[in-house]
VEXDREN-2710 file (C-alpha; in Angstrom, 1 decimal):
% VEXDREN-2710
k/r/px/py/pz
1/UNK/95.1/70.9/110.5
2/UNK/95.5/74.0/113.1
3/UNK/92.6/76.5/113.0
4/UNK/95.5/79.1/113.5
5/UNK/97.8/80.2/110.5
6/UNK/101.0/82.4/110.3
7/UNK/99.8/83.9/106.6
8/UNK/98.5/87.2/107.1
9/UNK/95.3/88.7/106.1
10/UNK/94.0/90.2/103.3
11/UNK/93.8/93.0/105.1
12/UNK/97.2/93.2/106.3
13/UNK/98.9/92.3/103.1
14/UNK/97.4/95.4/101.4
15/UNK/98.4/97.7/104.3
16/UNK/102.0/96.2/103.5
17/UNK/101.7/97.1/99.6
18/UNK/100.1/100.4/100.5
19/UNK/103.5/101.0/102.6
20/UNK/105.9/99.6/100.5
21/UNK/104.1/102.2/97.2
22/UNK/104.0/104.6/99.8
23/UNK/107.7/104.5/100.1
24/UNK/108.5/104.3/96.5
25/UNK/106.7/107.2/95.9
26/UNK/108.2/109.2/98.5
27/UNK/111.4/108.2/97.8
28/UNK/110.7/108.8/93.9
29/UNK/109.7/112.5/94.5
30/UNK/112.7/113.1/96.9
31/UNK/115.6/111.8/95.4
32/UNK/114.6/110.2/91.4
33/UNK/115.9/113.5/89.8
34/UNK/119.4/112.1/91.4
35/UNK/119.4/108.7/90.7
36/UNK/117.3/108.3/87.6
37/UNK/118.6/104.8/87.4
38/UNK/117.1/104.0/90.9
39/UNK/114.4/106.1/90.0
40/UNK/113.2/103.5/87.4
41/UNK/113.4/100.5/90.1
42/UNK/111.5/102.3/92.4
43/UNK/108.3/102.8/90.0
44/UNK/108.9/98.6/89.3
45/UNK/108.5/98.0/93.1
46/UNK/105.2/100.7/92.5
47/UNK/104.1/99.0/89.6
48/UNK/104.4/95.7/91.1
49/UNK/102.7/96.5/94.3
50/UNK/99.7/97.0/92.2
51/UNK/99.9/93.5/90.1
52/UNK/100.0/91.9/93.6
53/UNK/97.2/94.3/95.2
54/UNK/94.8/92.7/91.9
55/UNK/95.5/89.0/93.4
56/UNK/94.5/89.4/96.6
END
């Protein structure tokens, strides 16, 4: 077995949910009033970004 991996780190994986709710939120604030339906899958990806945040 290789002392080398491609998985990321810990570290890096929350930086990646941080950016993805980052994103979500911004694009929730700027433009959910117009698409209330995309609005709503938007605050999933949020929501789900914190469900994976608690298994790391």
């Amino acid at each position: 077995m290789s002392i080398y991996t491609t998985e990321p780190s810990k570290g890096a994986k929350n930086r990646a949910l941080n950016r993805a709710q980052c994103e979500a939120f911004d694009w929730m604030r700027d433009h959910g009033d117009t698409f209330p339906e995309m609005r709503d899958l938007y605050q999933q990806i949020h929501d789900q970004a914190d469900k994976e945040r608690q298994k790391l």
